[in-house]
C-alpha positions as CSV (number, residue, x, y, z in Angstrom):
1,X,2.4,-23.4,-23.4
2,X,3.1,-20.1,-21.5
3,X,5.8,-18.2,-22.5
4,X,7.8,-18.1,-19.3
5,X,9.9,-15.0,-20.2
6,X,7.0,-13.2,-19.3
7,X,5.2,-15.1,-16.6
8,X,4.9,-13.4,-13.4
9,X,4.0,-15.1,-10.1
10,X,2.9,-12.6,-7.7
11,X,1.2,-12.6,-4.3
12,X,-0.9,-9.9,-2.8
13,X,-2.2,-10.1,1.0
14,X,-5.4,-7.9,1.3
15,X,-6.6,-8.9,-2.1
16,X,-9.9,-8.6,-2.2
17,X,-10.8,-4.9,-1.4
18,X,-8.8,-1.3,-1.0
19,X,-5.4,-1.2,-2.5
20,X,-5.1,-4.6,-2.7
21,X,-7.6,-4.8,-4.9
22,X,-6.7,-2.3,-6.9
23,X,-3.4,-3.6,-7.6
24,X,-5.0,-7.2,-8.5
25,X,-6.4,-4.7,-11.0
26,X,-3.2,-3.2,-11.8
27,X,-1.3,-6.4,-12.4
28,X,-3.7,-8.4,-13.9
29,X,-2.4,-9.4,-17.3
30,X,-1.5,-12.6,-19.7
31,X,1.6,-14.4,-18.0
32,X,0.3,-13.3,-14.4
33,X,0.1,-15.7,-12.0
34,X,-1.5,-14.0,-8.8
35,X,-2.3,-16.0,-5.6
36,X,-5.1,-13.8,-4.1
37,X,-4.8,-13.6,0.2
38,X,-7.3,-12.0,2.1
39,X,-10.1,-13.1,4.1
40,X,-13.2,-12.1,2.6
41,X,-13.9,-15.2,0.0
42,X,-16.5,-12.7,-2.1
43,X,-13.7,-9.9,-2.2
44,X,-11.9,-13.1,-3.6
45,X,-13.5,-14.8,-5.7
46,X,-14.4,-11.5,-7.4
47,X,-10.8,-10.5,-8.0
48,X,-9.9,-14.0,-9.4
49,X,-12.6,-13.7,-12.1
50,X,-11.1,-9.7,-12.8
51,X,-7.4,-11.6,-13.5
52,X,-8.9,-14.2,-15.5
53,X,-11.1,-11.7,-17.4
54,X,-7.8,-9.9,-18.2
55,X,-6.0,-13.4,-19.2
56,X,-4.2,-14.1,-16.4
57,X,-4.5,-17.0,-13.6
58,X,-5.6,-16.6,-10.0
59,X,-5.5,-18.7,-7.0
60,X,-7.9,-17.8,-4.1
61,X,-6.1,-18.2,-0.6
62,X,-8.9,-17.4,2.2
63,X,-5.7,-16.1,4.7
64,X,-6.1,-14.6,7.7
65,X,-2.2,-13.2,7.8
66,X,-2.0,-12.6,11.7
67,X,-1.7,-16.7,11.5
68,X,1.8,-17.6,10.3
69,X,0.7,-21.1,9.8
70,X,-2.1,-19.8,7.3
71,X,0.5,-17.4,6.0
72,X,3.0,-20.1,5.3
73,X,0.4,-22.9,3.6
74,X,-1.2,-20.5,1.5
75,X,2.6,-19.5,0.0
76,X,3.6,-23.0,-0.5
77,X,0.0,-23.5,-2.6
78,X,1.0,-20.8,-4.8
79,X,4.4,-22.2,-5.5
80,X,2.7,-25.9,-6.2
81,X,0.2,-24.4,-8.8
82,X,2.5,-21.3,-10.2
83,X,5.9,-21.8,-9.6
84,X,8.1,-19.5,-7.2
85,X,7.1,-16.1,-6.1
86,X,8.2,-13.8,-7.9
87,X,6.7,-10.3,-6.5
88,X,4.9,-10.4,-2.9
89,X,2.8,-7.6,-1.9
90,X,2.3,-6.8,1.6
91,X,-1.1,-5.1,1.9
92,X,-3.5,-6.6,4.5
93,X,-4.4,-4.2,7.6
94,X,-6.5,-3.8,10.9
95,X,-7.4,-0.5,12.7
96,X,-9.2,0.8,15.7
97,X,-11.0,4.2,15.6
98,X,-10.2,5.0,19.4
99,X,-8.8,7.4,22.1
100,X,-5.4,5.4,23.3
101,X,-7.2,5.6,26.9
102,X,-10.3,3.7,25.6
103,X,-8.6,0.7,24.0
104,X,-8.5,-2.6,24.9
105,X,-5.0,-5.1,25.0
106,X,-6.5,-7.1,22.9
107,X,-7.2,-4.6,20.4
108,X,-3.7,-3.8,20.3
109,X,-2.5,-7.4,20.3
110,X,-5.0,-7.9,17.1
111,X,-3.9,-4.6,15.2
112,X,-0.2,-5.5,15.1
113,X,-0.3,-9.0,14.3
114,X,-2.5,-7.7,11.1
115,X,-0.7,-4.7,10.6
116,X,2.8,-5.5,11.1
117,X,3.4,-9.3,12.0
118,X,1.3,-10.1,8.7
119,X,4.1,-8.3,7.2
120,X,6.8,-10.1,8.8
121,X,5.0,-13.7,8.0
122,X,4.8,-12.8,4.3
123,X,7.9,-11.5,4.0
124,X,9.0,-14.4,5.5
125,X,7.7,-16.6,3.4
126,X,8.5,-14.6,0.1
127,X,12.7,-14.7,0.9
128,X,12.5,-18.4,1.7
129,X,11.1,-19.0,-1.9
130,X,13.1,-15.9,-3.4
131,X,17.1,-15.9,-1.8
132,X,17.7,-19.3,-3.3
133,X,17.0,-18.6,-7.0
134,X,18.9,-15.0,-5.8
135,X,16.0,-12.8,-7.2
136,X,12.5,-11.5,-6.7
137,X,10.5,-7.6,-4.8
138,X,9.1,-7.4,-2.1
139,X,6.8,-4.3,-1.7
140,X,5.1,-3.5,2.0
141,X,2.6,-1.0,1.8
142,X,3.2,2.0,3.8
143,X,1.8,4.9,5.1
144,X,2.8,8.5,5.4
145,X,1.6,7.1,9.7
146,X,5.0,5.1,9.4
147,X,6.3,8.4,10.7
148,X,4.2,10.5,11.5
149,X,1.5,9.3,14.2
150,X,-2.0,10.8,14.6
151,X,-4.7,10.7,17.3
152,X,-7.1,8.3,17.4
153,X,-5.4,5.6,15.5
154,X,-2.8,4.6,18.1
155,X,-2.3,0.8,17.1
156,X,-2.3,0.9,13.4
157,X,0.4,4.2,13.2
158,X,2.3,2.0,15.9
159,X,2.3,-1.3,13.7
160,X,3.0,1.2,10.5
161,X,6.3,2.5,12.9
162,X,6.9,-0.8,13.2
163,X,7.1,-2.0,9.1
164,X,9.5,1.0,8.7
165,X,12.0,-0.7,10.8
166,X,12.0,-3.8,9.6
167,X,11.9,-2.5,6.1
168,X,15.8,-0.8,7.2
169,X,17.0,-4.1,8.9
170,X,16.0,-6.0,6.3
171,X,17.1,-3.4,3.4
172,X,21.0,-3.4,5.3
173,X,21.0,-7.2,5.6
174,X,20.1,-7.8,2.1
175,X,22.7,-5.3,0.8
176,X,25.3,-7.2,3.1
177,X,24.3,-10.4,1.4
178,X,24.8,-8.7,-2.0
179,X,21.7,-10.2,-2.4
180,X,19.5,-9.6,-6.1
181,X,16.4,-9.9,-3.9
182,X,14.7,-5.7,-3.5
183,X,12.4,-5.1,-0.9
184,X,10.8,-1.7,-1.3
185,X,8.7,0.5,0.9
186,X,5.3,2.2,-0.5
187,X,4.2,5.3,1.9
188,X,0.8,6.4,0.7
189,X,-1.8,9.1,1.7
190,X,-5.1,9.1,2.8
191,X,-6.7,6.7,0.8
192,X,-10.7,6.1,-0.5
193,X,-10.7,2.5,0.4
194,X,-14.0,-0.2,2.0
195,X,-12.0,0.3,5.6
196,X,-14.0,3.1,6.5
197,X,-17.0,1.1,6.7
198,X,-16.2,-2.0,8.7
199,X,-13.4,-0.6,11.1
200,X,-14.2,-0.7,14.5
201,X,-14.7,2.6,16.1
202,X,-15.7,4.1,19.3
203,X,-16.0,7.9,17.4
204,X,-19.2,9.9,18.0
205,X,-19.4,10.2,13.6
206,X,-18.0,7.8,11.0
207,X,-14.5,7.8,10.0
208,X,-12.8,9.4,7.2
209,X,-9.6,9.4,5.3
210,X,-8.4,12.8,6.4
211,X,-8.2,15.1,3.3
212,X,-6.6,15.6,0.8
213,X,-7.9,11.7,-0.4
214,X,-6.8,9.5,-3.5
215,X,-8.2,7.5,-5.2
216,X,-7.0,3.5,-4.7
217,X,-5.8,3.6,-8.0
218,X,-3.5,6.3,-7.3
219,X,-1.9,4.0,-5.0
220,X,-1.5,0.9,-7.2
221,X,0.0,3.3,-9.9
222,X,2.7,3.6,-7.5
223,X,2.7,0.1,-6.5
224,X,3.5,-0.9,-10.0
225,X,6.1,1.7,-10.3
226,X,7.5,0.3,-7.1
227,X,8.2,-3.2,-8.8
228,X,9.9,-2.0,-11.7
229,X,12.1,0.1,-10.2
230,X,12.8,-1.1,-6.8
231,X,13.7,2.2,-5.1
232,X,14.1,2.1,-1.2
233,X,11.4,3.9,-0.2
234,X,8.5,5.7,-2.2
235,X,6.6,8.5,-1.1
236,X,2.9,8.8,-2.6
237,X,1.4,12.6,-3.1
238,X,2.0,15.5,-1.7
239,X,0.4,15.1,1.2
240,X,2.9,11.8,2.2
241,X,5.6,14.2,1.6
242,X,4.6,17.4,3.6
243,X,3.9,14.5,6.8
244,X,7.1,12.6,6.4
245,X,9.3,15.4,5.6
246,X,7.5,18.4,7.9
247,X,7.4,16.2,10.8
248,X,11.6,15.6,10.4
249,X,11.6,19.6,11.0
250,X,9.7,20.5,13.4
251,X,7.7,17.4,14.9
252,X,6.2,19.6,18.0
253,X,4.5,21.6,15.3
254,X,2.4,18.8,14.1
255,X,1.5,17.4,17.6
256,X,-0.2,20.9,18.1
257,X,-1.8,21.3,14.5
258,X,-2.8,17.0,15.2
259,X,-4.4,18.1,18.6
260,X,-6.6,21.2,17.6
261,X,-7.4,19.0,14.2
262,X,-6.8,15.7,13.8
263,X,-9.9,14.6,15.7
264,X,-12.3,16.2,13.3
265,X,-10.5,15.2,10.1
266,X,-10.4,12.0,10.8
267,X,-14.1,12.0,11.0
268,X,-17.6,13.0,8.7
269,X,-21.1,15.0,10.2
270,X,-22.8,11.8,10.7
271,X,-23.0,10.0,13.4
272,X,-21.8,6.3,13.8
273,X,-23.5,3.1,15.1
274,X,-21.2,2.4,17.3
275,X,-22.5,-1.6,17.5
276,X,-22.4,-1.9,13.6
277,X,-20.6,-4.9,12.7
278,X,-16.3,-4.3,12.1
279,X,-13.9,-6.4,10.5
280,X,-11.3,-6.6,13.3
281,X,-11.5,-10.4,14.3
282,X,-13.8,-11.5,11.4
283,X,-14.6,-10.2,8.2
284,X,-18.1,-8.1,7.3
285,X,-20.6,-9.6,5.2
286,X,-18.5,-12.1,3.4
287,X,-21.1,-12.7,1.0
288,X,-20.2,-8.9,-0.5
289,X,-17.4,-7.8,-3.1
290,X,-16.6,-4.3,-1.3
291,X,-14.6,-3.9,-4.3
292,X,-11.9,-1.3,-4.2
293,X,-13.3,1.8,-3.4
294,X,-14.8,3.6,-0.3
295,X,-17.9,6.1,-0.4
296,X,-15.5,9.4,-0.6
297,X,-15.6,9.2,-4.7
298,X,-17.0,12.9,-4.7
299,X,-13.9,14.3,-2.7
300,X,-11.4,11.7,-3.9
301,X,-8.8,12.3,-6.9
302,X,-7.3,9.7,-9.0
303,X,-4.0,11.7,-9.9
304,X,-1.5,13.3,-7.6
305,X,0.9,15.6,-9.7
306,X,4.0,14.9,-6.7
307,X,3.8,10.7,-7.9
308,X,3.4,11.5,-11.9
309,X,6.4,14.1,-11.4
310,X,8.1,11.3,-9.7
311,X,7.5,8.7,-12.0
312,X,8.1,10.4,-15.1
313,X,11.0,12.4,-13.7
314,X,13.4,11.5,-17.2
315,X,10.9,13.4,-19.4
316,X,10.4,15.9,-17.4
317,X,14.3,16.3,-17.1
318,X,14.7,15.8,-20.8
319,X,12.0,18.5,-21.5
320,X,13.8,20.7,-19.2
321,X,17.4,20.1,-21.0
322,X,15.4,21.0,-24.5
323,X,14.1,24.1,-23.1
324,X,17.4,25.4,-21.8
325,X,19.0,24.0,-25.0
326,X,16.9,25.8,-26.8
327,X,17.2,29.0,-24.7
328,X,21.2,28.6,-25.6
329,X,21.0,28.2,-29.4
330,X,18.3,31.3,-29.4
331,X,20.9,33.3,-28.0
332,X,23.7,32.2,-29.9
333,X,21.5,33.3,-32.7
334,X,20.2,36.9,-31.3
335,X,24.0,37.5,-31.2
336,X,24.8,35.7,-34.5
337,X,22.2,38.6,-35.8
338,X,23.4,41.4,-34.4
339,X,26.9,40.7,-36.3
């Protein structure tokens, strides 16, 4: 019988490639219990045999989470074969490579109920299952775009805006509840995830996570962290920082920098068919595992020194108090010496 101390029921939206993915990867484990949402069945099915290979048990969802009726039945499935979520992760997301004068409202319309209703319909979902038993985290995915928006990606930085405030309201009404349920809020970097290959676009040259890129990984280390330790708000590399924090100082500094070189960054030396199949309304090839990473391994890192400083902050404090400890006694004998 499974040990129920340790049994986890999780949920991850975006599942089967990217950072989803990589945190199926991350979590995967003996007492997991993860209901896999997404809507690429491949991406899926793959990710379901990666928990089982790692001794945990998966439950494949095809979801499409701008439907809050999908959203909902695919929540109350994992309750009837786990038990009650536990963790949800917030991860699923649409984008549009295009000049805000080039876009269409449905675009728009399609990009936010992805990007950020898909957020509010899981979270949704997660409290009704988690504020009665008076427990459970929440995590919603991020972006270092949740504050800082760039050219060329005008609905998705909008619908990241738009997480960020929800993530508040929800973080003060939960605190006025006195509530044991923690929602937490993940900003990452530019990340080398499958998205570059299916988003739509109307760029002369393919996209491109603008550099400095991280590996997935990098992000699901983080995302694990995030669980544990439930802090409001967690920013991922350097990069995150610099954006988030530099854009608080002096935010007409980075609309110039953004205009001379955000269009080029966001984009690689070869040109793009523009009529190549994107994943907007329906996903690519669904007979492919995309897996979790994009085609940027050769310029991508899997370590950010800003999140392993963060995350093992008490050794690094302890280390420091040694060091100045030890500077002290060394003194105390010089002078002990010269006595």
């Amino acid at each position: 019988m499974e040990n129920q101390k340790t049994k986890e029921v999780i949920v991850i939206t975006g599942a089967s490639a990217g950072v989803g993915r990589a945190t199926v990867r991350a979590l995967a484990g003996p007492g997991k219990c993860i209901g896999l949402l997404a809507r690429g069945k491949a991406g899926l099915e793959a990710a379901a045999r990666e928990v089982e290979a790692a001794g945990g048990k998966a439950l494949v969802l095809a979801t499409d989470v701008a439907d809050p009726d999908q959203v909902k039945k695919a929540a109350e499935a994992v309750k009837e074969a786990f038990g009650p979520v536990d963790i949800w992760i917030n991860v699923a997301m649409a984008s549009v490579f295009s000049p805000v004068k080039e876009m269409e409202p449905a675009e728009f319309k399609r990009v936010t109920e992805v990007t950020y209703l898909g957020y509010v319909y899981g979270t949704l979902e997660a409290l009704k299952q988690m504020l009665p038993r008076d427990k459970g985290v929440i995590i919603q995915v991020g972006s270092a775009l949740a504050y800082r928006g760039i050219p060329l990606q005008s609905a998705y930085c909008a619908s990241k805006h738009a997480i960020q405030g929800f993530h508040d309201s929800l973080v003060t009404e939960l605190l006025h509840d006195k509530s044991g349920v923690k929602v937490t809020m993940v900003q990452m970097p530019a990340l080398n995830t499958p998205q570059f290959r299916w988003v739509k676009t109307r760029l002369p040259h393919k996209g491109q996570p603008v550099p400095p890129i991280f590996q997935p990984e990098v992000a699901a280390e983080a995302i694990v962290y995030a669980i544990r330790h439930t802090p409001r708000e967690l920013f991922v590399g350097w990069p995150t920082v610099k954006a988030i924090q530099g854009n608080k100082i002096a935010p007409w500094f980075a609309d110039r920098v953004l205009a001379k070189n955000g269009f080029k960054s966001q984009q690689t030396s070869e040109p793009v068919d523009r009529d190549r199949p994107n994943n907007l309304w329906e996903p690519v090839d669904d007979q492919e595992d995309h897996g979790a990473h994009g085609v940027f391994d050769d310029q991508a890192s899997d370590w950010s020194a800003e999140l392993w400083a963060r995350l093992n902050w008490r050794k690094l404090a302890l280390g420091a108090t040694g060091i100045s400890l030890g500077g002290f006694l060394t003194g105390l004998l010089v002078k002990a010496n010269k006595k």
